[in-house]
LUMFI-588861 format. One line per field, with one value per residue: residue in three letters; x, y, z of N, C-alpha, C in turn. Coordinates in steps of 0.001 Angstrom, whole numbers. Layout:
r <- [ALA  ...]
n_east <- [X  ...]
n_north <- [Y  ...]
n_up <- [Z  ...]
ca_east <- [X  ...]
ca_north <- [Y  ...]
ca_up <- [Z  ...]
c_east <- [X  ...]
c_north <- [Y  ...]
c_up <- [Z  ...]
//
This chain:
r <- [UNK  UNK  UNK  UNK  UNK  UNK  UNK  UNK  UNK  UNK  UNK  UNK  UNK  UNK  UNK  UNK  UNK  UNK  UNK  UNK  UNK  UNK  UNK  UNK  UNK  UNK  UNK  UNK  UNK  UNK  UNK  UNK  UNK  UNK  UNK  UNK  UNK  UNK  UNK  UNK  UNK  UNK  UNK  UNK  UNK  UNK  UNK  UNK  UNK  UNK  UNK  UNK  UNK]
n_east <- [71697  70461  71052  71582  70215  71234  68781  69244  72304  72943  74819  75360  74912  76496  76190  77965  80162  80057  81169  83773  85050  83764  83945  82321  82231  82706  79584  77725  74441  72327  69859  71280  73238  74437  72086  73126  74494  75375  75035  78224  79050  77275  76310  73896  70848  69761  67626  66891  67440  66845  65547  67547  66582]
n_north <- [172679  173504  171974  173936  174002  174678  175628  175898  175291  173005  173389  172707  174650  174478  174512  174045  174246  176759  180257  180536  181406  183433  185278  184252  182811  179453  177780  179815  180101  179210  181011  183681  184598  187017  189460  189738  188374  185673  182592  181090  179261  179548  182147  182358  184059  184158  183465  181646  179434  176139  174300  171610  167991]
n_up <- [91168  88216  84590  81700  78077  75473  72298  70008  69406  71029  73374  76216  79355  82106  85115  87471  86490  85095  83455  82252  80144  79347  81416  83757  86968  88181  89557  89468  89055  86154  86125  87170  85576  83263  82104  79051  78280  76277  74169  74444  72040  69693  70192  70797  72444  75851  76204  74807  75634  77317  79782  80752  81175]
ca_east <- [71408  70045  71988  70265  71000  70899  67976  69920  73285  72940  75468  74882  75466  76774  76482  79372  81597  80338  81479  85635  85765  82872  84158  81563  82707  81719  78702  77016  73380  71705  69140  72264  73662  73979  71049  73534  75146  75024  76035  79327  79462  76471  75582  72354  69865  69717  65562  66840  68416  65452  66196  67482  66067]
ca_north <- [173657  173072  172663  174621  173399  175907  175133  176242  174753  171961  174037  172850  175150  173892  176058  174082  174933  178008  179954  181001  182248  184395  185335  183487  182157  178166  178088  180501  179554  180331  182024  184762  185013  188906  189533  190237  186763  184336  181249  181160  178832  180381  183411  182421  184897  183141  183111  180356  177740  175240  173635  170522  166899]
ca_up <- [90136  86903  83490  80851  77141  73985  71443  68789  68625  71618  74059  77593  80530  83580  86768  88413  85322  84500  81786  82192  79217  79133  82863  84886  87914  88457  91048  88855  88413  85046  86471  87577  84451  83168  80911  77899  78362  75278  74342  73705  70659  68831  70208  70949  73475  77115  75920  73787  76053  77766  80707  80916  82087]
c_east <- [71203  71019  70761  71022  70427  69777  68358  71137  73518  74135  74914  75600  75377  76819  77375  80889  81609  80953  82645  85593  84944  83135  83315  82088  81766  80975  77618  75930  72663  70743  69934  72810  72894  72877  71738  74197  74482  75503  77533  79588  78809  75898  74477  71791  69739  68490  65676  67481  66781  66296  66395  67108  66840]
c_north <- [172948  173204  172959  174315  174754  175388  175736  175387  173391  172636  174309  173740  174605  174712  175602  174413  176057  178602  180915  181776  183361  185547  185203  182496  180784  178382  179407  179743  180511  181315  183799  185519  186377  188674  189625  189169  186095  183747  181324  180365  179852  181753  183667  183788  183702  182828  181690  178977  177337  174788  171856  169250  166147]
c_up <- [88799  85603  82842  79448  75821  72783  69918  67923  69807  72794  75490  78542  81530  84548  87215  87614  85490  83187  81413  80999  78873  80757  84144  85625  87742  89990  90636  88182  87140  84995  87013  86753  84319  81614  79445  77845  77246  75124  73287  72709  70067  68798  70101  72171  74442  76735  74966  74275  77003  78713  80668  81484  83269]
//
């Protein structure tokens, strides 16, 4: 699975982390993520993270 990184504040998502505190189980790919999901530092829009290399 792909990490996907925030183009805002640099806030990579990990699918095997996931995102505990947002209550996303690890093994959660970003493509799964709930449409109202943002990044938990900045509170970016998922439309704003790029995928990573």
């Amino acid at each position: 699975m792909k990490k996907y990184t925030c183009s805002v504040c640099g806030y990579v998502y990990d699918p095997e982390k996931g995102d505990q505190d947002s209550g996303v189980p690890a093994g959660t790919a970003f493509e799964d993520l709930p449409e109202a999901w943002v990044c938990p530092l900045c509170g970016a829009d998922k439309t704003l993270f790029e995928a990573a290399d």
